[in-house]
C-alpha positions in Angstrom: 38.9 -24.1 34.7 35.8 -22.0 34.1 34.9 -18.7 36.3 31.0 -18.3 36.7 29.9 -14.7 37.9 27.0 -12.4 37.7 26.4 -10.0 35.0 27.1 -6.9 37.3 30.3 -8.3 39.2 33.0 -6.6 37.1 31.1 -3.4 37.6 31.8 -3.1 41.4 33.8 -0.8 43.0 33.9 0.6 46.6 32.2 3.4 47.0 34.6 4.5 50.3 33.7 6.8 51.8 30.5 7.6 50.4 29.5 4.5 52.2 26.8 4.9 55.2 27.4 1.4 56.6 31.6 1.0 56.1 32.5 -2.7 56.1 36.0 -1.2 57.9 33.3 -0.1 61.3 32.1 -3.5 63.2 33.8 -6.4 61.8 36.6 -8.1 62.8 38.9 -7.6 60.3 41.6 -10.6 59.9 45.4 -10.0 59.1 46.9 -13.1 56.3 49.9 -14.5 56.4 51.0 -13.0 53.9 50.0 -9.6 54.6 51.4 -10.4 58.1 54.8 -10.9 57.0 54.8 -7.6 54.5 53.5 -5.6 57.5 56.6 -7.1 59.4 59.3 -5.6 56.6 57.2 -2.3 56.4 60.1 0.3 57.6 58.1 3.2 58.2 55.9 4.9 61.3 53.2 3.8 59.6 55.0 -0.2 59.5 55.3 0.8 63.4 51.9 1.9 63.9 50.4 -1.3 61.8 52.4 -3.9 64.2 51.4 -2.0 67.5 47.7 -2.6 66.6 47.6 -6.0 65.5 46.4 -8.6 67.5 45.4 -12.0 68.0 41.9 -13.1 67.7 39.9 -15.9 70.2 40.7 -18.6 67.4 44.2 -17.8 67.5 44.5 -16.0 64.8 46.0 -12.4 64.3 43.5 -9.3 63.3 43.7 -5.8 64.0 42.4 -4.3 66.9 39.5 -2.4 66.7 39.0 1.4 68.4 36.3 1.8 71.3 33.6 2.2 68.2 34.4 -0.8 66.5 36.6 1.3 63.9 39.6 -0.3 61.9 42.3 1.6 63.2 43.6 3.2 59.8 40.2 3.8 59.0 40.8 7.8 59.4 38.3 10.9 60.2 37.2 11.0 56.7 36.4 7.4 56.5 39.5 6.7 54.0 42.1 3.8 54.3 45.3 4.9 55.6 46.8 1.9 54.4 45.9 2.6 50.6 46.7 6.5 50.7 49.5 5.9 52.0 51.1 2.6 50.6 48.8 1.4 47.9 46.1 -1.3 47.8 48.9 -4.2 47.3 49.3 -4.0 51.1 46.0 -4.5 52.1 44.8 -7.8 53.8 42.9 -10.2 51.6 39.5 -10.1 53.5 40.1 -5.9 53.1 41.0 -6.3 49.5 38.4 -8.7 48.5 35.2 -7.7 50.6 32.2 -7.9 49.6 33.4 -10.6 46.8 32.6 -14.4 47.5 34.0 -17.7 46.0 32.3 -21.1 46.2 34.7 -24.1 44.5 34.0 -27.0 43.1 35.8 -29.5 40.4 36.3 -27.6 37.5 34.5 -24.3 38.3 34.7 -21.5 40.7 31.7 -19.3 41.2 32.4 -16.0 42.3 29.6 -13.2 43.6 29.2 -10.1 45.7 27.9 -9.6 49.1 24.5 -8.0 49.7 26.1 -7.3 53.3 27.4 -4.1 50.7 24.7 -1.0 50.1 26.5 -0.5 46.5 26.2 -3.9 45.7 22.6 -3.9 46.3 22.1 -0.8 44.5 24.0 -2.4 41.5 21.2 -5.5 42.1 18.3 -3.4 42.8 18.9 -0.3 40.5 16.5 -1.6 37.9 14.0 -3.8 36.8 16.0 -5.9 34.3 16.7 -9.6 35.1 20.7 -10.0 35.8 22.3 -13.3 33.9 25.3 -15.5 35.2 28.6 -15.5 32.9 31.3 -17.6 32.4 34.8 -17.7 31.3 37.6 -20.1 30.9 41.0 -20.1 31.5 41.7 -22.4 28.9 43.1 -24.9 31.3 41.5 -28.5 32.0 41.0 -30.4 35.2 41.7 -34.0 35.5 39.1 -35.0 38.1 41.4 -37.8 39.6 38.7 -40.0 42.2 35.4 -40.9 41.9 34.3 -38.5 44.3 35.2 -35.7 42.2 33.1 -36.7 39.5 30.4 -37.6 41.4 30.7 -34.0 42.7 31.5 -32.5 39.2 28.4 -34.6 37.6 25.9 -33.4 40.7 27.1 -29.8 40.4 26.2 -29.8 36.5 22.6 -31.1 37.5 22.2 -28.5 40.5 23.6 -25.7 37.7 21.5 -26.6 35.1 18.2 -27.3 37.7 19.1 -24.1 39.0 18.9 -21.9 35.5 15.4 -23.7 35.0 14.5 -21.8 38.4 16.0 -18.4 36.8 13.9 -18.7 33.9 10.6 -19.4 35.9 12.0 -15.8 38.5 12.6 -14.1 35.1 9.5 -15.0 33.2 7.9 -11.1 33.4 4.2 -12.6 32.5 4.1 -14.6 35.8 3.4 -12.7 38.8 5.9 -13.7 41.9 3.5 -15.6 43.7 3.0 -17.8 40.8 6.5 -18.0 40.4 6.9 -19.0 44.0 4.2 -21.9 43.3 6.3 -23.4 40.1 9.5 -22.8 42.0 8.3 -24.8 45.1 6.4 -27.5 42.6 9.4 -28.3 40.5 11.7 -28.9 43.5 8.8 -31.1 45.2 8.6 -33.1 42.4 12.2 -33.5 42.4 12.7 -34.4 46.0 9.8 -36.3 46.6 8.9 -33.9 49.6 6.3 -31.6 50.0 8.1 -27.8 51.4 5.9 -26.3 54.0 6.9 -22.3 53.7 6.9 -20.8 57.8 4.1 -18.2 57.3 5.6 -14.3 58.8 4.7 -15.6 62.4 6.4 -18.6 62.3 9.5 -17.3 60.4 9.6 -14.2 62.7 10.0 -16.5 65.9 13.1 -18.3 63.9 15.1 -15.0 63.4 14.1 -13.9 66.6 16.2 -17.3 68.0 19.2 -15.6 65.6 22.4 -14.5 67.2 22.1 -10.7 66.7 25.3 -9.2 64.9 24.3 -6.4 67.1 21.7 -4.4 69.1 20.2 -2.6 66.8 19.1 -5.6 64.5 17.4 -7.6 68.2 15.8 -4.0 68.5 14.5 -4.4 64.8 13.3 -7.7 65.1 11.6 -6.7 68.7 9.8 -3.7 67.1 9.1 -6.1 63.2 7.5 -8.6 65.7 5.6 -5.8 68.3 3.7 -4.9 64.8 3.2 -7.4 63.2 -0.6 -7.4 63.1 -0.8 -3.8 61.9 2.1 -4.7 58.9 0.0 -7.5 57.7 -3.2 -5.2 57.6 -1.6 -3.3 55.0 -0.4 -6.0 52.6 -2.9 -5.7 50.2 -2.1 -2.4 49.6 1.9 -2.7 49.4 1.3 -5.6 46.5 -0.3 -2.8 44.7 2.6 -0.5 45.3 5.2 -3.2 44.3 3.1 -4.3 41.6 4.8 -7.4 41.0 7.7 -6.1 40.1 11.2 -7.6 39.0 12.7 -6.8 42.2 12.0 -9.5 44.3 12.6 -12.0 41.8 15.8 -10.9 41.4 17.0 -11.2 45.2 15.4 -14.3 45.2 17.4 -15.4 42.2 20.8 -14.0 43.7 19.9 -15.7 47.1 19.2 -19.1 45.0 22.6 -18.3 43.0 25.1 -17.6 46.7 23.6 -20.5 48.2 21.9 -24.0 46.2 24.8 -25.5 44.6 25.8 -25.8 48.0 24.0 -28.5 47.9 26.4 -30.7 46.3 28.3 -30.7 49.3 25.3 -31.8 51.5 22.5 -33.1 49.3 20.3 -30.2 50.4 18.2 -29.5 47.6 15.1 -29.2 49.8 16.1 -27.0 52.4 18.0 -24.4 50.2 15.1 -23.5 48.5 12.8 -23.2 51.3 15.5 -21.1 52.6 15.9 -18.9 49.5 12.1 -18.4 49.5 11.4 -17.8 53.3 13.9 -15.5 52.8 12.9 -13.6 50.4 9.9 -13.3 52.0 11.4 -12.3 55.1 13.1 -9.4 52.8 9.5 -8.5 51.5 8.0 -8.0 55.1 10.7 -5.9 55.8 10.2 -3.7 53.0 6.5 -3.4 54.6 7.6 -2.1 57.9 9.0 0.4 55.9 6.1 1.4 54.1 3.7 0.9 56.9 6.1 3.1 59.2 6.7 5.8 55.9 3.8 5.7 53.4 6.2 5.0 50.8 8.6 2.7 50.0 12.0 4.3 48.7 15.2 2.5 47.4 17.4 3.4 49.8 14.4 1.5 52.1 15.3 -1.5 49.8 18.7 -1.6 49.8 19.1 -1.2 53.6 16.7 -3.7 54.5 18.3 -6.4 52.2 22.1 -5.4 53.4 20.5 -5.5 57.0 19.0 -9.0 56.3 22.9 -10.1 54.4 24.7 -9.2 57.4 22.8 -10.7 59.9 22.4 -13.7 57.7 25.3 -14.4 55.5 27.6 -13.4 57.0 27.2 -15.6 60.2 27.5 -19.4 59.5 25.3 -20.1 62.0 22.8 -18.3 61.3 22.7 -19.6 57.8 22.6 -22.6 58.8 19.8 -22.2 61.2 18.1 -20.8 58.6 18.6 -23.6 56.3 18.2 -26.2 58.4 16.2 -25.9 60.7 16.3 -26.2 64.7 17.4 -29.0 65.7 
């Protein structure tokens, strides 16, 4: 079984409460089986206080239940876990003790990320200019891929892997500005598909995220205000190429967008349609970082880094969205 995982991903580590946007404020925070059944044995007030706030979600499910502002309930005044101070890490619930990590599977391979939904993620991403690589490992053991469709999957998921390292070395080639690497990007997977890929221009791709479901008010307020200036954010592009100066930056989102979401594809033949996402996206991302320099005369890291968490969360982290995104409307 082989492990495929970015560069950075064993460097992670939640930053806690040094966190300006905590993952345990706003979500809705699922409670496993199995953490379920140790909260059930906990013998202690805390054991007590964990039952009396779980809950059960509208797909039946059982979560905790958050406070008035959308806090985890153990989440305390200093924005630390209760549960961990007081009874370790082993007795969190798997979305609390994985988050912001993803896992994609297919025959043979697990890939494994992190969330850009996470600030310190992106900062490990964004910190410098260096192109990140993919790594893999092996547990030794081998997988008998017992029907036909597994090794139709298994042989299509090599192609997409290997199709998709060709587009890393185009995003990482540093004597090709990003709009060049954009055009080879978009070439090679025309002349794979067959299909010409007509990019939304800003307008265009605005009015799709405006038709988004907002994760919450603040981001239709964001888009409302992105779209009210539009115009005067556009005037100014010249001069923000010139500040970004081509730099690795965008290349590298673009690469990690390509890397979370095209072998996807093996599932749903989508070749197409994931790239023109991953690009439109990306592009969505730059215009963002615009408003910010339009709105601040400079564009800072921080910038950065919010406005690609901002666009994860609203994004990524709804499946509907996504898939609006990547499909199309109907």
């Amino acid at each position: 079984m082989f492990t495929i995982k970015p560069d950075f991903y064993d460097e992670f580590k939640c930053i806690a409460d040094r966190c300006t946007d905590s993952c345990c404020i706003g979500w809705e925070i699922d409670v496993d089986e199995a953490a379920f059944e140790k909260y059930q044995k906990l013998q202690s007030p805390l054991g007590d206080e964990i039952r009396s706030k779980i809950t059960e979600a509208e797909d039946g499910s059982c979560c905790f239940k958050l406070s008035e502002k959308e806090r985890c309930p153990f989440l305390n005044e200093n924005n630390l876990c209760d549960i961990i101070i007081k009874c370790g890490e082993n007795f969190l619930c798997d979305i609390c003790r994985e988050h912001p990590r993803f896992y994609e599977w297919f025959p043979g391979v697990t890939e494994c990320g992190l969330g850009l939904c996470c600030e310190e993620v992106c900062r490990l991403l964004l910190e410098n200019d260096e192109p990140f690589s993919l790594v893999t490992e092996s547990d030794g053991e081998e997988i008998a891929l017992e029907t036909k469709e597994d090794v139709a999957e298994s042989d299509f998921y090599v192609f997409l892997s290997a199709f998709r390292e060709n587009l890393f070395e185009i995003l990482f080639n540093k004597n090709l500005t990003f709009e060049d690497k954009l055009v080879k990007i978009l070439s090679k997977t025309e002349a794979f598909c067959g299909e010409e890929i007509k990019i939304r221009n800003y307008k265009k791709s605005l009015e799709l995220y405006k038709s988004t479901e907002p994760i919450d008010e603040s981001w239709t307020r964001y888009i409302n205000d992105l779209n009210d200036k539009l115009t005067d954010i556009l005037s100014i592009e010249n001069e923000f190429d010139k500040v970004t100066n081509n730099d690795m930056l965008y290349s590298k989102i673009l690469a990690y967008i390509i890397y979370r979401h095209f072998t996807k594809a093996v599932f749903d033949k989508s070749i197409k349609d994931r790239i023109q996402f991953a690009v439109e996206s990306v592009r969505f991302i730059y215009l963002c970082d615009m408003k910010s320099f339009y709105e601040n005369g400079e564009l800072t890291l921080k910038d950065r880094i919010d406005n690609l968490k901002n666009w994860s969360k609203q994004v990524e982290y709804s499946e509907e969205n996504t898939d609006l995104l990547i499909y199309g409307e109907e």
